[in-house]
C-alpha positions in Angstrom: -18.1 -52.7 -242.9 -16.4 -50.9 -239.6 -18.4 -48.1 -238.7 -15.5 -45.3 -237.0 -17.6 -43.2 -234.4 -15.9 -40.7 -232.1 -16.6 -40.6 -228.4 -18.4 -37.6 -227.0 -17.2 -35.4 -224.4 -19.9 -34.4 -221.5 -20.2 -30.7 -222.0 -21.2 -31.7 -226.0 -23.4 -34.6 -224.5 -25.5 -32.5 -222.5 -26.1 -30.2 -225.4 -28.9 -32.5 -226.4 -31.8 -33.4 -224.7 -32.6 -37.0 -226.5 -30.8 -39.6 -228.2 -31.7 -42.8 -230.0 -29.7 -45.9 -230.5 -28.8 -47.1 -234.3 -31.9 -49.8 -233.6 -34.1 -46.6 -232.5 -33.0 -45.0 -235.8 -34.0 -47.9 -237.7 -37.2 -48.5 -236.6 -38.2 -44.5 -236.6 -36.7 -44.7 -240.2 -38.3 -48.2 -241.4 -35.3 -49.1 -242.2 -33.0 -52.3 -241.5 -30.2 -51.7 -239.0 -27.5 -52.0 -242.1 -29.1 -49.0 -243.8 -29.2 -46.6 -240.6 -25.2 -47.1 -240.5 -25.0 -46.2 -244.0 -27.0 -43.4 -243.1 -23.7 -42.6 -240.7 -21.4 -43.5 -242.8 -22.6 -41.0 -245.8 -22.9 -38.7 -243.5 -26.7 -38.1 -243.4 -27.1 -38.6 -240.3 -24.4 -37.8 -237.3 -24.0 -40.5 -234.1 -21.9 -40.3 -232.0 -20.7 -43.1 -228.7 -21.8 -41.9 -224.8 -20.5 -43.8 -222.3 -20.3 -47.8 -223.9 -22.1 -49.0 -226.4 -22.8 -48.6 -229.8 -23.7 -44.5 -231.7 -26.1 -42.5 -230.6 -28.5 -40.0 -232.6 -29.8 -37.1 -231.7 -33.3 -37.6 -232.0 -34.4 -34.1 -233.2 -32.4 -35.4 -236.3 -35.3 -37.4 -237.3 -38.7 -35.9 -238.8 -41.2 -38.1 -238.5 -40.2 -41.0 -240.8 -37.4 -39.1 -242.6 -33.7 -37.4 -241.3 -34.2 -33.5 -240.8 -34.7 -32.0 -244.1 -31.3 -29.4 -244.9 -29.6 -32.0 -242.4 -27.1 -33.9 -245.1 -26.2 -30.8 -246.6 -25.0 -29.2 -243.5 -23.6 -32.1 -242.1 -21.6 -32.0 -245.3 -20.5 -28.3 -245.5 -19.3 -28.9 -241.8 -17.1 -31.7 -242.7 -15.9 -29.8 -245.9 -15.4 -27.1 -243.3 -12.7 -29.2 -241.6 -14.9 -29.8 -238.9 -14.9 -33.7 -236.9 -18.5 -35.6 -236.0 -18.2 -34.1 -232.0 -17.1 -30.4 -233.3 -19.9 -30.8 -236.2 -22.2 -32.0 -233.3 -21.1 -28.7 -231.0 -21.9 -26.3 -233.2 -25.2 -27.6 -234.3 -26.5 -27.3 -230.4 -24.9 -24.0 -229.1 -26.7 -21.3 -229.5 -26.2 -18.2 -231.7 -27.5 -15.2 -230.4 -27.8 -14.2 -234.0 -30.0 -16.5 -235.2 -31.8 -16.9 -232.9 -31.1 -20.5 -231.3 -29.1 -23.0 -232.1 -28.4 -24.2 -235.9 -30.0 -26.9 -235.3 -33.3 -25.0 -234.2 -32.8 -23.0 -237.3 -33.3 -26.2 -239.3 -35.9 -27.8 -238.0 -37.8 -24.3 -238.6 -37.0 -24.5 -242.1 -34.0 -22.4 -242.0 -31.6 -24.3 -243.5 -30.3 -22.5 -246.1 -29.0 -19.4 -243.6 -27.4 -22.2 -241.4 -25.6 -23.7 -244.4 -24.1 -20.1 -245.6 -22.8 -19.9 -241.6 -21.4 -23.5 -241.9 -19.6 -22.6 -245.7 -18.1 -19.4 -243.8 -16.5 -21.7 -241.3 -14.1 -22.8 -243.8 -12.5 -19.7 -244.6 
């Protein structure tokens, strides 16, 4: 099982302010290593490489024990969307005046529903 993971540029990297290694993910998760990269693979989560090494989380992707709830389904609206991992990635941490904050402020205050209509407008 390969895991494809694209290489992040600096301006994206410094968009967020903490990020946790697959094992990180794992342990935050309860979960064996094998199962965090099928959490990448599925798309339920998004890592990304920095530098060497293996991917890299944000860590505001995680809640507590669980990924970000409204997380998944954005990630997948932005790939249906055309958009790649780092572009996905991008867009989740710049901020919109018109939200306010970034998307991925919007979801973590519960706000995922209005970030996923943005996201499904992307692709048209």
């Amino acid at each position: 099982m390969t895991l494809s993971v694209a290489q992040i540029d600096r301006e994206t990297d410094q968009l967020v302010s903490e990020w946790l290694t697959l094992p990180e993910v794992a342990r935050r998760l309860d979960l064996s290593i094998g199962r965090a990269k099928q959490l990448l693979k599925d798309h339920k989560l998004l890592g990304v490489r920095r530098g060497g090494g293996g991917p890299q989380v944000p860590a505001v992707f995680l809640d507590g024990k669980d990924v970000m709830k409204g997380l998944p389904g954005t990630l997948t609206v932005l790939q249906d969307a055309g958009y790649d991992d780092v572009e996905s990635l991008r867009w989740l941490f710049t901020p919109d005046e018109s939200l306010p904050g970034s998307p991925i402020e919007a979801i973590k205050a519960g706000r995922h529903t209005e970030v996923k209509r943005r996201a499904q407008a992307l692709g048209f």
